[in-house]
LUMSEDO-809975 format. One record per atom (N, C-alpha, C): residue number from 0; chain; atom name; x, y, z. Coordinates in nm, 4 decimals, padded with zeros to 6 digits, m for minus. Each point is the difference from the previous one (the first is absolute). Layout:
N
k | c | a | u | v | w
NUM | A | CA | X | Y | Z
...
END
This chain:
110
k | c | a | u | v | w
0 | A | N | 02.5344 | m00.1778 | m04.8845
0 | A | CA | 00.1226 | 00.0286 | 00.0710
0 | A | C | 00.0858 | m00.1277 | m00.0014
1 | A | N | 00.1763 | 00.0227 | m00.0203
1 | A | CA | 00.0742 | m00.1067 | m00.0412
1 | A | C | m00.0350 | m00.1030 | 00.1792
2 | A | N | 00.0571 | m00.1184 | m00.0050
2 | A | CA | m00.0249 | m00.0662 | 00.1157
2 | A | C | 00.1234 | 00.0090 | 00.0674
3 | A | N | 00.0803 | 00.0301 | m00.0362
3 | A | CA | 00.1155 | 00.0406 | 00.1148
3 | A | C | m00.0222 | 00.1713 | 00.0491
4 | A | N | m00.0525 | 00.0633 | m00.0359
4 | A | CA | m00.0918 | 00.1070 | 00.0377
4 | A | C | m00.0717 | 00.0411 | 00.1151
5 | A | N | m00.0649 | m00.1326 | m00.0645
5 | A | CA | m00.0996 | m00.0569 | 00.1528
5 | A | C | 00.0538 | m00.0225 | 00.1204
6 | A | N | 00.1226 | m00.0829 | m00.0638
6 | A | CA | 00.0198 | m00.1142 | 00.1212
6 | A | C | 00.1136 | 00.1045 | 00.1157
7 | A | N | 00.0574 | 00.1116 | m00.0652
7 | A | CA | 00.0461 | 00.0975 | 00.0608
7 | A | C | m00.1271 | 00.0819 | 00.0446
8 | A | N | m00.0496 | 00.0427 | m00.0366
8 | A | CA | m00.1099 | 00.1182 | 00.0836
8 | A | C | m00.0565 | m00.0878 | 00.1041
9 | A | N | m00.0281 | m00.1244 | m00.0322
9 | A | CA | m00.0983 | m00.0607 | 00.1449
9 | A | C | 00.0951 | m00.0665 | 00.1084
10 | A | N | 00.1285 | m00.0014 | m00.0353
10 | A | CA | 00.0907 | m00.0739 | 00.0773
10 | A | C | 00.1235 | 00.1439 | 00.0719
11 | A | N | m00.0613 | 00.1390 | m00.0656
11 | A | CA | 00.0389 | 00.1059 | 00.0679
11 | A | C | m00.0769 | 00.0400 | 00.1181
12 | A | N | m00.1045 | m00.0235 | m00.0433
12 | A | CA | m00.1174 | 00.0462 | 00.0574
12 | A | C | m00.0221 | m00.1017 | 00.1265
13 | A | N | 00.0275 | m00.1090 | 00.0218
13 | A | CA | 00.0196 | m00.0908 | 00.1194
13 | A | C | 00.1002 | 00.0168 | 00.0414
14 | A | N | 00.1453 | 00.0296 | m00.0185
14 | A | CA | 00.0586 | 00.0715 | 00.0248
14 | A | C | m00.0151 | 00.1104 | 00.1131
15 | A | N | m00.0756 | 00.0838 | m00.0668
15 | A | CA | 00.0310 | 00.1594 | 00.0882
15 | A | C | m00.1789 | m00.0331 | 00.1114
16 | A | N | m00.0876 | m00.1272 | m00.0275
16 | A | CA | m00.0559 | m00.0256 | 00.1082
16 | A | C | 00.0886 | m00.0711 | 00.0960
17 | A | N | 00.1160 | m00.0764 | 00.0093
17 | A | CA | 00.0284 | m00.0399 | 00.1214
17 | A | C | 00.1039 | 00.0791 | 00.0329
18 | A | N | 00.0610 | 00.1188 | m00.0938
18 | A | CA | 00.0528 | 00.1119 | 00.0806
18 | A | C | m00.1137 | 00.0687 | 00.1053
19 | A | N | m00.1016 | 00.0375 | m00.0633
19 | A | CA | m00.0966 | 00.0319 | 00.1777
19 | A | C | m00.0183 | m00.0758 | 00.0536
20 | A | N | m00.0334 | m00.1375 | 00.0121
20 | A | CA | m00.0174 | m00.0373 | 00.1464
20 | A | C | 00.1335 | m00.0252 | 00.0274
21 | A | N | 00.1134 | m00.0103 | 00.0008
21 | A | CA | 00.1623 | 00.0545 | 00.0271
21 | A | C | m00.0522 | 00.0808 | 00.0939
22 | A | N | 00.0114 | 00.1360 | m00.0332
22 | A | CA | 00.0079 | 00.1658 | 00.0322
22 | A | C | m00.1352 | m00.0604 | 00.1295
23 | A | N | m00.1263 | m00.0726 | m00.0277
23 | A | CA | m00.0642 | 00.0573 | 00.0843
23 | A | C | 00.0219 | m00.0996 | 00.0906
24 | A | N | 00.0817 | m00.1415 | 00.0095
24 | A | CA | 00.0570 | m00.0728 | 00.0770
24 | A | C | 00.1096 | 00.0693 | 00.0934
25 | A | N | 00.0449 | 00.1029 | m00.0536
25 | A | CA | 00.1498 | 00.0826 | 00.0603
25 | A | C | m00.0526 | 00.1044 | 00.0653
26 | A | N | m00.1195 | 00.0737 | m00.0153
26 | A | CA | m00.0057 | 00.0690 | 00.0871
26 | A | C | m00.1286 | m00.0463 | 00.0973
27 | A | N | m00.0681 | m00.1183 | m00.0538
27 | A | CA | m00.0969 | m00.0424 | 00.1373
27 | A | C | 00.1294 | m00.0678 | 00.0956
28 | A | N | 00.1010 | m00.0733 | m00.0140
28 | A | CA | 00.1131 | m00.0377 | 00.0922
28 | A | C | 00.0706 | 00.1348 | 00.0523
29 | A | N | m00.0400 | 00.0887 | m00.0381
29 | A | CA | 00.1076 | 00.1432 | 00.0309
29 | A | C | 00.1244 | m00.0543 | 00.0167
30 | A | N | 00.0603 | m00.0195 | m00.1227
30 | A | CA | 00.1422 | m00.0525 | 00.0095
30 | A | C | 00.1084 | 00.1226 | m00.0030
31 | A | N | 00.0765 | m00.0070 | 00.1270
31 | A | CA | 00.0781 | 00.1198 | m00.0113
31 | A | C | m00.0811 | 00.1121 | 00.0230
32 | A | N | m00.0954 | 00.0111 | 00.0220
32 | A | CA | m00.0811 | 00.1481 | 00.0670
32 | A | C | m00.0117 | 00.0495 | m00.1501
33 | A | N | m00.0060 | m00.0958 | m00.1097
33 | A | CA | m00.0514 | 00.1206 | m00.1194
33 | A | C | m00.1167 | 00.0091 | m00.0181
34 | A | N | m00.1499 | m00.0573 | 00.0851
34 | A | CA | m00.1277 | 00.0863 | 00.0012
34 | A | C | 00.0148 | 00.0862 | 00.0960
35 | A | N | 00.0266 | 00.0201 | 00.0945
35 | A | CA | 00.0223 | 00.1183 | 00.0733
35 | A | C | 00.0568 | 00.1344 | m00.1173
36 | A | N | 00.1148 | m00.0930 | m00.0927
36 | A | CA | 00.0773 | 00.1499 | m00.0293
36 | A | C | m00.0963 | 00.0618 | m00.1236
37 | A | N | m00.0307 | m00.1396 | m00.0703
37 | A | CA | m00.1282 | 00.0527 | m00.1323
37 | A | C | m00.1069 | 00.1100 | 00.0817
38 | A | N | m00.0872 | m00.0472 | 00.0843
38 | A | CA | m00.0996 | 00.0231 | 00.0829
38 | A | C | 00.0270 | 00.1261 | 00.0737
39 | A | N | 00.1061 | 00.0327 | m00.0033
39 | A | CA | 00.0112 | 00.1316 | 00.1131
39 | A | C | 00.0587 | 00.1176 | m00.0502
40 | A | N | 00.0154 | m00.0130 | m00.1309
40 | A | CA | 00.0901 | 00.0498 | m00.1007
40 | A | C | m00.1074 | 00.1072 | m00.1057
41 | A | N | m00.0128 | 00.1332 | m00.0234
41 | A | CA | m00.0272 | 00.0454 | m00.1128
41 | A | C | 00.0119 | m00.0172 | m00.1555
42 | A | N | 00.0968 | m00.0571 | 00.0251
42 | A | CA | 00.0377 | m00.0536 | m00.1277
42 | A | C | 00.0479 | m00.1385 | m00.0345
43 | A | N | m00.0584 | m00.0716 | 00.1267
43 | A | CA | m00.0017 | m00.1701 | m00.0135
43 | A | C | m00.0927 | m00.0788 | m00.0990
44 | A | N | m00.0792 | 00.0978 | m00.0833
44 | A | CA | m00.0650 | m00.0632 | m00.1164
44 | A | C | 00.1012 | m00.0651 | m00.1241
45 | A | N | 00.0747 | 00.1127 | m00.0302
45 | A | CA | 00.1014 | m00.0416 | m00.0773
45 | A | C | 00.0933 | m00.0588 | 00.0206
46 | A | N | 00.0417 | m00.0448 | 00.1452
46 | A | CA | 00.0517 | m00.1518 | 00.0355
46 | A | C | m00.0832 | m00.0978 | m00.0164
47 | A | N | m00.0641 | m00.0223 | 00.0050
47 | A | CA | m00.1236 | m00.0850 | m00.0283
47 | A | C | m00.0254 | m00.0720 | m00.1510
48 | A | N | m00.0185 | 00.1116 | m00.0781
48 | A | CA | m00.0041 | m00.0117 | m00.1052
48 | A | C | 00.1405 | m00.0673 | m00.0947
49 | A | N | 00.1085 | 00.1343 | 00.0536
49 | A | CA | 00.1186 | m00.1022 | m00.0209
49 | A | C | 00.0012 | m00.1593 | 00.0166
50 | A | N | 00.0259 | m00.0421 | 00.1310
50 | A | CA | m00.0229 | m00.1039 | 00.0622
50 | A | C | m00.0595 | m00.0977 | m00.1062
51 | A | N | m00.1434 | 00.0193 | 00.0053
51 | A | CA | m00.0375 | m00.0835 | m00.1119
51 | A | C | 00.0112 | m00.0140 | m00.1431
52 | A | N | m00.0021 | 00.1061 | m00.0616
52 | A | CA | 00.0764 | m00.0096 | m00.1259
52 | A | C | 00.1229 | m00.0492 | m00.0306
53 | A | N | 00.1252 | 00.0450 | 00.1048
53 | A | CA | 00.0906 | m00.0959 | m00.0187
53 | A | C | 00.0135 | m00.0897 | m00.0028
54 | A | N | m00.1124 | m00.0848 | 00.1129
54 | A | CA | 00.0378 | m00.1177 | 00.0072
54 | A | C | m00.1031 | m00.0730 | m00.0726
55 | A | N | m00.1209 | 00.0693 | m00.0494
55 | A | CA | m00.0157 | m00.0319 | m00.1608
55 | A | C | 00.0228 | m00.0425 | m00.0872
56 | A | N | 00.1266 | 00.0692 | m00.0642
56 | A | CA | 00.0887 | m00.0234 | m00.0885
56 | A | C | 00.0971 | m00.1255 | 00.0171
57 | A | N | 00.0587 | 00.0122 | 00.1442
57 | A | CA | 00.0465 | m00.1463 | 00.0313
57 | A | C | m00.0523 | m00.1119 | 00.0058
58 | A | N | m00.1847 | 00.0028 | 00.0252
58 | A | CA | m00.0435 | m00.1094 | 00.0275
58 | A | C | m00.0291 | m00.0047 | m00.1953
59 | A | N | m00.0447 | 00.0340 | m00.0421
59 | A | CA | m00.0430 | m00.0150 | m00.1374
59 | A | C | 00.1208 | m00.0716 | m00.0961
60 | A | N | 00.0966 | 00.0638 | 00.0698
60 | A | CA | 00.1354 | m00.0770 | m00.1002
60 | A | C | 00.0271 | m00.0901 | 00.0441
61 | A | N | 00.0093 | m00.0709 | 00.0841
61 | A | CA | m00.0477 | m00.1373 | 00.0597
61 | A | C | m00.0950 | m00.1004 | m00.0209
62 | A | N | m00.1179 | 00.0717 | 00.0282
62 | A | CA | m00.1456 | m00.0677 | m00.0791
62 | A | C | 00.0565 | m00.0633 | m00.1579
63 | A | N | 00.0405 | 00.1160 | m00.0716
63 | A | CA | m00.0384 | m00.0239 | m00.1718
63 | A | C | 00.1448 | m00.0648 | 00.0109
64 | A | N | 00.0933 | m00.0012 | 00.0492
64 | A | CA | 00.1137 | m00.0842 | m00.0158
64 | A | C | m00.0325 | m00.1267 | 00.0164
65 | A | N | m00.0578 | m00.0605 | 00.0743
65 | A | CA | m00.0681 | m00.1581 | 00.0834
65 | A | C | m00.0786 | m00.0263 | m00.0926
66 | A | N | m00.0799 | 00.1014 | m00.0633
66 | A | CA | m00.0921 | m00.0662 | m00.1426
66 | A | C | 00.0466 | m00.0362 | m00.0879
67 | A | N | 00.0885 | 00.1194 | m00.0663
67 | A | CA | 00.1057 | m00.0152 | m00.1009
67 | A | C | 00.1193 | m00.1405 | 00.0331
68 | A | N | 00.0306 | m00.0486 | 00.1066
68 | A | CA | 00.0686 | m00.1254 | 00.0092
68 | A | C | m00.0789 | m00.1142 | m00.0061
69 | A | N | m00.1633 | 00.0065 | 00.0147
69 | A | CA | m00.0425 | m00.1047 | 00.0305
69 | A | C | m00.0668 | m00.0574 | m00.1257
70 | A | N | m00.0093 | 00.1200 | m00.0663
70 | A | CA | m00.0258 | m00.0492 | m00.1955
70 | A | C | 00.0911 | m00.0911 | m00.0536
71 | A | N | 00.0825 | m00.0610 | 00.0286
71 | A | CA | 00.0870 | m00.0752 | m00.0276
71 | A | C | m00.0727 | m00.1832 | 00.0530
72 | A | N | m00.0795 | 00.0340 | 00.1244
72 | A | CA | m00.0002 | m00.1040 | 00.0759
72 | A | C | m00.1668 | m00.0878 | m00.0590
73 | A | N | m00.0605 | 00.0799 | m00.0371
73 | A | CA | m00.1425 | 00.0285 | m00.0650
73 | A | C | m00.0163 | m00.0996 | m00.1207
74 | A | N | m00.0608 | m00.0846 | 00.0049
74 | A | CA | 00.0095 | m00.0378 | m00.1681
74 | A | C | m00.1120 | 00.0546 | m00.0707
75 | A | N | 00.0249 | 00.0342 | m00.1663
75 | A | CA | m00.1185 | 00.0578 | m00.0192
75 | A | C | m00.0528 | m00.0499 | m00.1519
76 | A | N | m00.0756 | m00.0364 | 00.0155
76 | A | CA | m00.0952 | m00.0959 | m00.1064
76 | A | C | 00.0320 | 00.0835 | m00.1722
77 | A | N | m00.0038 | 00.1334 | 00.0207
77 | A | CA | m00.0173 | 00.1013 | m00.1153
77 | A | C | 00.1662 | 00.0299 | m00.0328
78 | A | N | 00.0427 | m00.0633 | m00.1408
78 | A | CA | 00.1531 | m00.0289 | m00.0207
78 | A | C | 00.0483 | 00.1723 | m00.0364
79 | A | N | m00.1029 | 00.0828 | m00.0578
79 | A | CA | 00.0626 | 00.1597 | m00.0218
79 | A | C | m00.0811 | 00.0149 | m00.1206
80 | A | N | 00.1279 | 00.0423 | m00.1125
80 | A | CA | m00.0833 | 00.0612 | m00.1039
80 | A | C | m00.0770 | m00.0162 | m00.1178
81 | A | N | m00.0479 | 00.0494 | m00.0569
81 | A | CA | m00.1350 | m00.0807 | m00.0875
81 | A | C | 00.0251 | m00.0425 | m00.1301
82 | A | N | 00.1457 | 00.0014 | m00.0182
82 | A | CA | 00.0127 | m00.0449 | m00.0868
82 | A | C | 00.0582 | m00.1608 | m00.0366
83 | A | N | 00.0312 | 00.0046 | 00.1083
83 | A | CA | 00.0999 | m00.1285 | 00.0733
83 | A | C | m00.0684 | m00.0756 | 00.0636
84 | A | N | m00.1336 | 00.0194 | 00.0000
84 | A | CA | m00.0981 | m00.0771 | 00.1086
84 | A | C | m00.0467 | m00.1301 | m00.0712
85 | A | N | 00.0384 | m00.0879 | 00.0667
85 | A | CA | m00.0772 | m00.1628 | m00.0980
85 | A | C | m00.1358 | m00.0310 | 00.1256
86 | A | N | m00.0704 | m00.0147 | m00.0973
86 | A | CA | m00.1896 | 00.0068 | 00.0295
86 | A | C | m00.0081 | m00.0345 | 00.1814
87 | A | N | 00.0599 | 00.1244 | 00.0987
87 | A | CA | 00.0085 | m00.0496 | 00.0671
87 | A | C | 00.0362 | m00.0948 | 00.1375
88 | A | N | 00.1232 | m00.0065 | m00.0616
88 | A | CA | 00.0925 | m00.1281 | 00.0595
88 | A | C | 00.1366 | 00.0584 | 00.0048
89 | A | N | 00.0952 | 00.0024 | 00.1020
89 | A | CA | 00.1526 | 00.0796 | 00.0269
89 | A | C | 00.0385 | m00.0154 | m00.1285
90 | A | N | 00.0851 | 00.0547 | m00.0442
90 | A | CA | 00.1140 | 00.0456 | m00.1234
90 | A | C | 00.1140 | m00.1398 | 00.0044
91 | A | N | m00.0235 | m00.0306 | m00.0924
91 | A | CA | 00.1474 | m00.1418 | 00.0080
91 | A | C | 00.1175 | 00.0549 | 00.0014
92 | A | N | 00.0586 | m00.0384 | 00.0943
92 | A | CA | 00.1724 | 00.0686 | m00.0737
92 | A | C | 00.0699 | m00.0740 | m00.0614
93 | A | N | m00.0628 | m00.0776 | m00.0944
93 | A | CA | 00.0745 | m00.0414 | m00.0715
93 | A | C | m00.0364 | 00.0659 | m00.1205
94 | A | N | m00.0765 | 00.1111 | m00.0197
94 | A | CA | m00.0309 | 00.0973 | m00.1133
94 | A | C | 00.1388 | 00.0237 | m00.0540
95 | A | N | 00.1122 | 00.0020 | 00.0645
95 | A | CA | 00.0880 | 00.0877 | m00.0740
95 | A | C | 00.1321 | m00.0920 | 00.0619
96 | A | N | 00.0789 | m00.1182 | m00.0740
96 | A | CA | 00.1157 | m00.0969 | 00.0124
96 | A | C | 00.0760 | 00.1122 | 00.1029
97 | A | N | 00.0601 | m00.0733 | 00.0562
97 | A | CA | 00.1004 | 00.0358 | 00.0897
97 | A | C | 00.1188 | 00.0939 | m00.0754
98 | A | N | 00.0825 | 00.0811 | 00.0564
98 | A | CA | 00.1245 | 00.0514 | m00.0680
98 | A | C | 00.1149 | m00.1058 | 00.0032
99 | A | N | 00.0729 | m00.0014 | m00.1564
99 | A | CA | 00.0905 | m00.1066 | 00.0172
99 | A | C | 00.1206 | 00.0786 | 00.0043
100 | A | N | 00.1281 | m00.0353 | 00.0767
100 | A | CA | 00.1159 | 00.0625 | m00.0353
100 | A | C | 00.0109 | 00.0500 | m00.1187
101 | A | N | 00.1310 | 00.1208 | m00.0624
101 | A | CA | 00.0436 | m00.0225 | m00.1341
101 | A | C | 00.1795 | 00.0140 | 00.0714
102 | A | N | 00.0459 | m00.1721 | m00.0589
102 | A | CA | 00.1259 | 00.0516 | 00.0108
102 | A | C | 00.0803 | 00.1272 | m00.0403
103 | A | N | 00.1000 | 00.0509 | 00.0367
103 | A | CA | 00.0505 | 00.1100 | m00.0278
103 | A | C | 00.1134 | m00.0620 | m00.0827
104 | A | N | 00.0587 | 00.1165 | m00.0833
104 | A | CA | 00.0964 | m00.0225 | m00.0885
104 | A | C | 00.1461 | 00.0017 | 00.0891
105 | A | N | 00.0999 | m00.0902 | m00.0184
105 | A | CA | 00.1113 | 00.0770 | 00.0979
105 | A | C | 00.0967 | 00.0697 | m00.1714
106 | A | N | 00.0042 | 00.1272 | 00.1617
106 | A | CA | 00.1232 | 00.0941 | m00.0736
106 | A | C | 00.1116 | m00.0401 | 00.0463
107 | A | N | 00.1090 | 00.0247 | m00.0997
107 | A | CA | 00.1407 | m00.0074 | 00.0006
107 | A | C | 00.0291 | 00.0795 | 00.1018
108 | A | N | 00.1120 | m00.0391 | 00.0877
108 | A | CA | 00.0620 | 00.0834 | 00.1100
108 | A | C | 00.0937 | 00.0543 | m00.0408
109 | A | N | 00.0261 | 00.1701 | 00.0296
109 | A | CA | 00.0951 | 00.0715 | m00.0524
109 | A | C | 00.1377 | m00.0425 | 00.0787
END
């Protein structure tokens, strides 16, 4: 499996764990009387469920966003691809001279 793959499924997946203890922080505080309203409700399962799935989704896009910014911050020994790899050791950038200007031609003004 690719590693940004990964790093989304396990960083979703922590994610939609601190969406429940959220949900079960919100209704052990009975904030706003919504364990009463889950709890007293026939059909307070599917608030519930809502509840956490939504905020699931919010916590997960958060999670993998904070990962995804922090790959930047990471240094990482392994330069990429295998073809470009010297025995080992980061990629020089000096593999490939810098871009030099090319003056432009001037055109005649009509």
């Amino acid at each position: 499996m690719p590693a940004l793959v990964r790093l989304y499924i396990r960083h979703s997946l922590i994610g939609f764990a601190i969406a429940i203890a959220f949900v079960a922080m919100l209704l052990g505080a009975d904030v706003a009387g919504l364990r009463g309203l889950i709890f007293g409700s026939s059909m307070g399962w599917l608030a519930l469920v809502m509840l956490v799935l939504f905020n699931g989704f919010l916590f997960a896009g958060v999670q993998f966003g904070i990962a995804v910014m922090r790959m930047g911050e990471i240094p990482h020994d392994d330069p990429g691809g295998k073809r470009l790899r010297e025995s080992g050791t980061r990629l020089r950038e000096s593999l490939t001279p810098p871009p030099e200007p090319i003056p432009a031609a001037e055109e005649p003004r009509r």
